[in-house]
C-alpha positions in Angstrom: -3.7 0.0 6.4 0.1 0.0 7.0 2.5 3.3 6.8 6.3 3.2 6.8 7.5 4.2 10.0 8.9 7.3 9.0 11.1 9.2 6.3 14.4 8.5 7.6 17.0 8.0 4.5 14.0 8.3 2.1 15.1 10.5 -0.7 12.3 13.5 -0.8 11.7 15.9 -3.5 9.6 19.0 -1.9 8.5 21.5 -5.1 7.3 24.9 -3.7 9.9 24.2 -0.7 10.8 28.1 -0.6 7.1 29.0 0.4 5.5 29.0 3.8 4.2 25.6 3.8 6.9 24.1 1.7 9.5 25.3 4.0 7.7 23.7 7.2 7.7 20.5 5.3 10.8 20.7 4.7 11.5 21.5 8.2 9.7 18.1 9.7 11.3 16.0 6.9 15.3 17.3 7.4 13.7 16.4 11.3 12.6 13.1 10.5 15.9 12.2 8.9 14.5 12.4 5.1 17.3 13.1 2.3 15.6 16.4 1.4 15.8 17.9 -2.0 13.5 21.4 -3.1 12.7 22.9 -6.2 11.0 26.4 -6.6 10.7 29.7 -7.4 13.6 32.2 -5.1 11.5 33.7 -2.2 9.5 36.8 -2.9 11.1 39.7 -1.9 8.5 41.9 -0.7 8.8 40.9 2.9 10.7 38.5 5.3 11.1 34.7 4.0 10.6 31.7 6.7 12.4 30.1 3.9 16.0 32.0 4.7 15.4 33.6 8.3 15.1 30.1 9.5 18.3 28.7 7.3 15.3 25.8 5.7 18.0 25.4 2.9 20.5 24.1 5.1 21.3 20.5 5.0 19.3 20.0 2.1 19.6 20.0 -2.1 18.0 23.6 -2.7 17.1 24.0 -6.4 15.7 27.8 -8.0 13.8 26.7 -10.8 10.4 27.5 -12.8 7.5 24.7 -12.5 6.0 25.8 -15.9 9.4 24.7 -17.4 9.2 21.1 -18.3 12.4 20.5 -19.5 14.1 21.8 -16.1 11.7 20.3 -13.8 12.7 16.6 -15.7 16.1 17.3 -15.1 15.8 17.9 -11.4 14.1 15.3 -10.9 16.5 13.0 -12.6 19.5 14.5 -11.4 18.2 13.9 -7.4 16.1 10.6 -8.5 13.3 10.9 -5.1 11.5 8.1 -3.9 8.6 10.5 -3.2 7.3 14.1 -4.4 5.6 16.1 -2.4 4.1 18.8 -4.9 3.0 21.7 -3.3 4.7 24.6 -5.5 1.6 26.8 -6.8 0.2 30.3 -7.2 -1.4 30.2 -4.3 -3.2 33.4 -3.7 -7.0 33.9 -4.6 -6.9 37.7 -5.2 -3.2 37.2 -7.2 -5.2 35.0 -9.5 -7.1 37.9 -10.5 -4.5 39.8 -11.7 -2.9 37.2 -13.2 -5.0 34.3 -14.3 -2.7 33.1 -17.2 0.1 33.2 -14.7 -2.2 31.0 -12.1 -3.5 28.6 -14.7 -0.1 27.9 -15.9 1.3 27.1 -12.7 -1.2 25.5 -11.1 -2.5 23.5 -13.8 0.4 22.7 -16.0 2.8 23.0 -13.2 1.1 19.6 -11.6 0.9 17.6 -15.2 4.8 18.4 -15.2 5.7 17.3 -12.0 3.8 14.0 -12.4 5.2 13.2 -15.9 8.6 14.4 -14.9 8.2 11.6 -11.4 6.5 9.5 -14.3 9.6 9.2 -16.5 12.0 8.8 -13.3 12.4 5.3 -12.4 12.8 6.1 -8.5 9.8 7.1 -7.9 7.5 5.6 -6.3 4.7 8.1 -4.9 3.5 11.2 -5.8 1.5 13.4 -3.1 0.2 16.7 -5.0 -1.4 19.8 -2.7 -4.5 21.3 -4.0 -7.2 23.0 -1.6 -10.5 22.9 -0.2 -11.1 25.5 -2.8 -11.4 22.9 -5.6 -14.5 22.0 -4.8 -18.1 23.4 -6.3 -19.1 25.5 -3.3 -22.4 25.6 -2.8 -22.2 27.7 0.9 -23.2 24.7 2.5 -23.5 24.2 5.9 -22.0 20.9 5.9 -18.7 19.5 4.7 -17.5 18.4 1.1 -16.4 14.8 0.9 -13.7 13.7 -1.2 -16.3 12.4 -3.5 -18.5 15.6 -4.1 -18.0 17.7 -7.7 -15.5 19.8 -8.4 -15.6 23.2 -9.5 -14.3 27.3 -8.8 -16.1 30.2 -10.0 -12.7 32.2 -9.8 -9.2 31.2 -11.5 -7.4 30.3 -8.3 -10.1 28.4 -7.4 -10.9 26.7 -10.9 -7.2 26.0 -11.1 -6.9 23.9 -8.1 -9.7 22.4 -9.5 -8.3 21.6 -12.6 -4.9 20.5 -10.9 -7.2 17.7 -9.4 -8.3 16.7 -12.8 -5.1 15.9 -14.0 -3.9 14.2 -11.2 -6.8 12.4 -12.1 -6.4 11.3 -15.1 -2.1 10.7 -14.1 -3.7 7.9 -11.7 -5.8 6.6 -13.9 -4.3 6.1 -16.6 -0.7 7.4 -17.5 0.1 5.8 -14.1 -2.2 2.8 -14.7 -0.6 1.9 -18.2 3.2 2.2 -16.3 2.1 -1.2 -14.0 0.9 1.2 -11.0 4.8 1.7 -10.4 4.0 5.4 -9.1 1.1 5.8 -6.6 -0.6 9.1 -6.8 -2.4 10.9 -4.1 -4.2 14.5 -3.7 -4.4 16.4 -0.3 -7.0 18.8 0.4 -6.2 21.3 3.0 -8.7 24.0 4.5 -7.5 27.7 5.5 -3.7 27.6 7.2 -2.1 30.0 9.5 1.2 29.5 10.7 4.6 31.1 11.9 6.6 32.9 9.1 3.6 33.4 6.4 4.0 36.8 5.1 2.0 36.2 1.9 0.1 39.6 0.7 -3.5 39.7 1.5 -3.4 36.4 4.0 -5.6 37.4 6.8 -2.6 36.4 9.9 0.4 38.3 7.9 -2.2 41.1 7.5 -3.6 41.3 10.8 0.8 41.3 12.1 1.5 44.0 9.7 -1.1 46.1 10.7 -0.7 45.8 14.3 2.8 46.6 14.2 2.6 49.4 12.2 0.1 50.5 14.7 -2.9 50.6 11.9 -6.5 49.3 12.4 -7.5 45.7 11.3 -9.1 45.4 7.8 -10.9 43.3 7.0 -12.4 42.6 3.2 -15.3 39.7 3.9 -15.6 39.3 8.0 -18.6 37.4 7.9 -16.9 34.5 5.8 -16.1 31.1 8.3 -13.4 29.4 6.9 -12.0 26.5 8.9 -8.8 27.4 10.4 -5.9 24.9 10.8 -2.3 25.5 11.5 0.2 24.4 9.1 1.6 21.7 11.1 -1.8 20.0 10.9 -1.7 20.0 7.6 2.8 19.2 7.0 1.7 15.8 9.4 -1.1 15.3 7.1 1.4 15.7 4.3 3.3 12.9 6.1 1.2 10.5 7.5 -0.2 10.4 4.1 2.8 10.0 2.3 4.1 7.4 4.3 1.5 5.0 3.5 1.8 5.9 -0.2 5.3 4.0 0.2 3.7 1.2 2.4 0.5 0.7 0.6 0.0 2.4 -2.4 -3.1 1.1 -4.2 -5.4 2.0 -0.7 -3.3 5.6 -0.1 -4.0 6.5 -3.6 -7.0 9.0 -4.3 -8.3 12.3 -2.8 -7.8 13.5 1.0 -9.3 15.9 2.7 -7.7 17.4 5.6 -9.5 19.6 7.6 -9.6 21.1 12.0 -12.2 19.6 14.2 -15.7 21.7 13.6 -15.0 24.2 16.6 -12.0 25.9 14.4 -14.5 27.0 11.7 -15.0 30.9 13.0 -15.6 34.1 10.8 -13.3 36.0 9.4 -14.3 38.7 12.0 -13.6 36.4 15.1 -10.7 35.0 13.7 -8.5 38.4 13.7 -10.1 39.4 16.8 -8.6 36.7 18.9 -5.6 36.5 17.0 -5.4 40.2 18.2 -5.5 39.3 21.4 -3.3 36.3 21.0 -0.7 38.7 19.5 -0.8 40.9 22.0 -3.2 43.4 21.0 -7.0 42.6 22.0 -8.1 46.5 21.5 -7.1 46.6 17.9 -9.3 48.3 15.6 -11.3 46.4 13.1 -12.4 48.6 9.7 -14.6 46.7 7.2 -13.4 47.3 3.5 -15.2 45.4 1.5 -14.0 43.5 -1.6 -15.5 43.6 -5.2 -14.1 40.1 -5.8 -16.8 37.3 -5.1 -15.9 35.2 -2.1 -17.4 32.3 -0.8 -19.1 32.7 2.8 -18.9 29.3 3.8 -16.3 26.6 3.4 -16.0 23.3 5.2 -14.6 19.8 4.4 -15.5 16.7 5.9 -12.4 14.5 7.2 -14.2 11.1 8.1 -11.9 9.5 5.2 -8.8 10.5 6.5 -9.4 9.9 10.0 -11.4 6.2 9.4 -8.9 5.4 6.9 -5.1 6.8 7.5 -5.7 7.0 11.3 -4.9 10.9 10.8 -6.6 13.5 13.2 -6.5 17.0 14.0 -4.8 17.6 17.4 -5.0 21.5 18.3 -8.0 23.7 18.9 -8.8 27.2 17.6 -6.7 28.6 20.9 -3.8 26.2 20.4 -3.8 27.2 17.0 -3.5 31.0 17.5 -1.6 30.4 20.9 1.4 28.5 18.4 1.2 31.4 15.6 1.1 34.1 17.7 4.9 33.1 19.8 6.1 32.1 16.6 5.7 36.2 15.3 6.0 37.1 18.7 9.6 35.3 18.9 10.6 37.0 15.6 9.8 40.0 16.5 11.7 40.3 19.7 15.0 38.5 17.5 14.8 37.7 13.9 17.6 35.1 14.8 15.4 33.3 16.2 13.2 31.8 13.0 15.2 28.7 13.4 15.1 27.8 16.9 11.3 28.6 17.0 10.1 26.5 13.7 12.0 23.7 15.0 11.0 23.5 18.6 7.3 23.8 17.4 7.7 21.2 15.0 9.5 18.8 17.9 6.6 19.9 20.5 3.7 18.8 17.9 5.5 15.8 17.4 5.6 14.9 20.6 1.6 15.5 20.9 1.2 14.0 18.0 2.7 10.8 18.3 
């Protein structure tokens, strides 16, 4: 398999690019040359964005718009006419979708069939690469990890949603698509648990663990005993790439599910996890409280990457340390100088290239 050599003058349509991993993508594409347009919700406004401390709208078309509103998504899409989507606007948080499972079934479910029959209907585009999770598959708490080709499934509506996005990108490749001459190629990519600079998402376990460190709190915890494989966001925004790359190149072999996934050394506990953040942080005598949830969570969660490693070439590059090591400056560095979002997302961004390449 072939993959264009990168997304320089490609015209790229990021949904969700006001969110932590939109903006990162967002980030590595403006970096890679890309023509960047977003379209999202505006940044929550219960904490710092990554979105506007490190200026992500700059140099690209930024669009505030709702993805359960067909008629508005079409129109953006016509009016910047991509090449490529990358879909990763969602509700994206398991304990939100509690609260509000209409809210997370709308936008995770009908959110993705409008975003691929908006792209459908535009005659630019040529790929589609929707973001789901490793939380879309049936989890049985095995030891092992899913494969691409294991059942679907989510006892919870965050869960069952992403599940259900895959579904109808499902059926968009097999048929809508299929019936339009294959023009669009469609792919799904599914990423394990991400931590990352500027995250400041409500009950994510990295945010959490900054907050209360700085506020000089103890550490709680809701479910330490759950392993969850780690990664850090740009593992997953070059999987994002490589992947859509050879979408353009060669879309009837890129087309499909993807898992992406960290080597098997990243997959810690919960518990172990916010220790040696802690300590990456700054803080390695923190205090740890267990507070346990009443909301059913899986204990285990792996994925199994042989496909995209055998297949796209794609592979994991940083360990557990290097992972927490990157996170860790990144909040450090915004700390000391909220000025200094910018400077920090880009130079990691440039330095994982580099590795990378």
């Amino acid at each position: 398999m072939t993959q264009a050599p990168s997304f320089h003058d490609v015209r790229v349509l990021v949904t969700g690019h006001t969110g932590f991993k939109g903006a990162w993508l967002c980030a590595w594409l403006k970096a890679e040359g890309a023509t960047v347009a977003g379209f999202a919700l505006a940044p929550e406004r219960d904490g710092p964005s990554l979105f506007e401390a490190a200026g992500i709208g700059d140099g690209m078309r930024s669009t505030i718009g709702d993805i359960r509103d067909f008629a508005v998504v079409e129109r953006e899409v016509r009016a910047f006419r991509p090449e490529i989507v990358f879909h990763l606007a969602a509700q994206a948080l398991v304990r939100r979708s509690y609260g509000d499972p209409l809210a997370t079934f709308a936008t995770n479910v009908m959110g993705t069939a409008h975003v691929a029959e908006a792209a459908r209907r535009c005659d630019s585009v040529r790929a589609i690469l929707c973001v789901t999770s490793d939380k879309c598959y049936e989890n049985k708490g095995r030891v092992w990890g899913y494969r691409e080709s294991d059942p679907l499934g989510g006892r919870d509506p965050y869960s069952a949603s992403k599940a259900a996005a895959e579904l109808v990108a499902h059926a968009y490749r097999q048929t809508l698509l299929a019936q339009d001459g294959g023009r669009v190629a469609l792919a799904t990519a599914r990423g394990g648990n991400v931590v990352g600079g500027g995250d400041w998402a409500e009950d994510r376990l990295v945010p959490d663990i900054v907050r209360f460190i700085d506020a000089g709190a103890p550490i709680v915890l809701r479910n330490p005993r759950a392993i969850r494989p780690w990664q850090h966001v740009l593992e997953l925004v070059n999987a994002y790439c490589v992947l859509g790359r050879r979408l353009l190149a060669e879309p009837a072999a890129a087309s499909g599910a993807w898992n992406f996934g960290p080597e098997r050394g990243n997959a810690v506990s919960v518990e172990q996890l916010a220790k040696r953040f802690a300590a990456a942080y700054g803080d390695g005598s923190a205090r740890i409280e267990i507070a346990p949830s009443a909301l059913a969570e899986a204990d285990r969660l792996m994925l199994d990457i042989a496909k995209a490693v055998a297949l796209l070439g794609w592979r994991p590059r940083l360990d557990l340390d290097q992972t927490l090591a990157l996170t860790a400056a990144w909040y450090r560095g915004f700390k000391r100088d909220r000025r200094n979002a910018a400077a920090l997302t880009l130079t990691q961004i440039a330095a994982y290239r580099a590795m990378a390449s």
